[in-house]
C-alpha positions in Angstrom: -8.4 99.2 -105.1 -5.4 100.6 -103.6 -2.4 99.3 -101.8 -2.3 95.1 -101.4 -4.5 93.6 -104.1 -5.4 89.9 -102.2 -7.5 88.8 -105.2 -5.1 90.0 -108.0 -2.2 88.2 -106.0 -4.5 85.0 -105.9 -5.6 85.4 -109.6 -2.1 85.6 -110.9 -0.4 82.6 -108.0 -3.6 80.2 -109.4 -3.2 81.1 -113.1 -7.2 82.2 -113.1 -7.5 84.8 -116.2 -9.4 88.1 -116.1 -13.0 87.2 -116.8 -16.2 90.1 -117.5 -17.0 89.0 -114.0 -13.6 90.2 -112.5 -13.8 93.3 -115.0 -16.3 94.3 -113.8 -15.4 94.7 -110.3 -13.5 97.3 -110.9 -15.5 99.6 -113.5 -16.8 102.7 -111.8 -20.8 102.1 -112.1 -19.8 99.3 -109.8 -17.8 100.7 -107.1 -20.3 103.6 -107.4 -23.6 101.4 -106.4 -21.2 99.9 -104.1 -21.1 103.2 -102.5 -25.2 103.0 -102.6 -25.9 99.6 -100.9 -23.1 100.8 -98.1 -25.4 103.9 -97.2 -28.3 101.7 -97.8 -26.9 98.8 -95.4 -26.0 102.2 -93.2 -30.3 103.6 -93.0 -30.9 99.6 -92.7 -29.4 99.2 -89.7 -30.8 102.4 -88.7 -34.2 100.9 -89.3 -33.2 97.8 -87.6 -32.6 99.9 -83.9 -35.9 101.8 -84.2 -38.1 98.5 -84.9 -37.3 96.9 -81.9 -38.0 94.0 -82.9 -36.6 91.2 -83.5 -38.7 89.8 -86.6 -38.8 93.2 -87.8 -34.8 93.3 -88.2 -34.4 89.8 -89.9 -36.9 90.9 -92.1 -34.9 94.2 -92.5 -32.0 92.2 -93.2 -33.1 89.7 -95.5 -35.0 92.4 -97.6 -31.5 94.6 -97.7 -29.9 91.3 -98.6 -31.6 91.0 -101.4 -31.2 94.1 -102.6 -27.8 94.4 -102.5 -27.2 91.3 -104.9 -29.7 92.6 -106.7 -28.2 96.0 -107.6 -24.6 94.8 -107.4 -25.1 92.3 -110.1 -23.5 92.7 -113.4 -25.3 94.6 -116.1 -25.9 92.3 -119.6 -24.4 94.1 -122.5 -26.6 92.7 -125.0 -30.3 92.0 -123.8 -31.9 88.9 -125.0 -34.8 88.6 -126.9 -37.3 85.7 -126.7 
C-alpha cells in the first residue's frame, strides 16, 4: 500500500506484532486475487442489472460473497494429513 498506512499506524500505536495473517496481506498472490474478486465483484454487479430481479441479485451477492472469502483466504503452507 502506498501513502498513509491506517493499519500499520494502528499495529504499531496498540503494540499488535506482525502475524502470517498480516504477512500475508501484503504478499503479491494476495493483492493479485484481490485484483480478481474486484473484476469479479465488477461482472457481479453486471449480472445483478440484467436479472432484474430482486431474488436473483441477493442470490448474486451472496454467492460472490462467498467467493471472495473463499479465494482471499490465506493459503496453508503445510497441508495436513489425517
Amino acid at each position: 500500500m502506498k501513502g498513509l498506512d491506517l493499519f500499520a499506524w494502528m499495529r504499531r500505536v496498540f503494540g499488535i506484532g506482525r502475524t502470517r495473517d498480516i504477512a500475508w496481506l501484503e504478499t503479491r498472490t494476495y493483492q493479485q486475487r484481490l485484483e480478481w474478486v474486484k473484476s469479479g465483484w465488477i461482472i457481479a454487479g453486471l449480472l445483478m442489472l440484467a436479472a432484474d430481479n430482486n431474488a436473483a441479485a441477493l442470490g448474486i451477492a451472496m454467492f460472490s460473497t462467498f467467493l471472495s472469502f473463499a479465494f482471499l483466504e490465506r493459503d496453508e503452507e503445510e497441508p495436513t494429513s489425517l
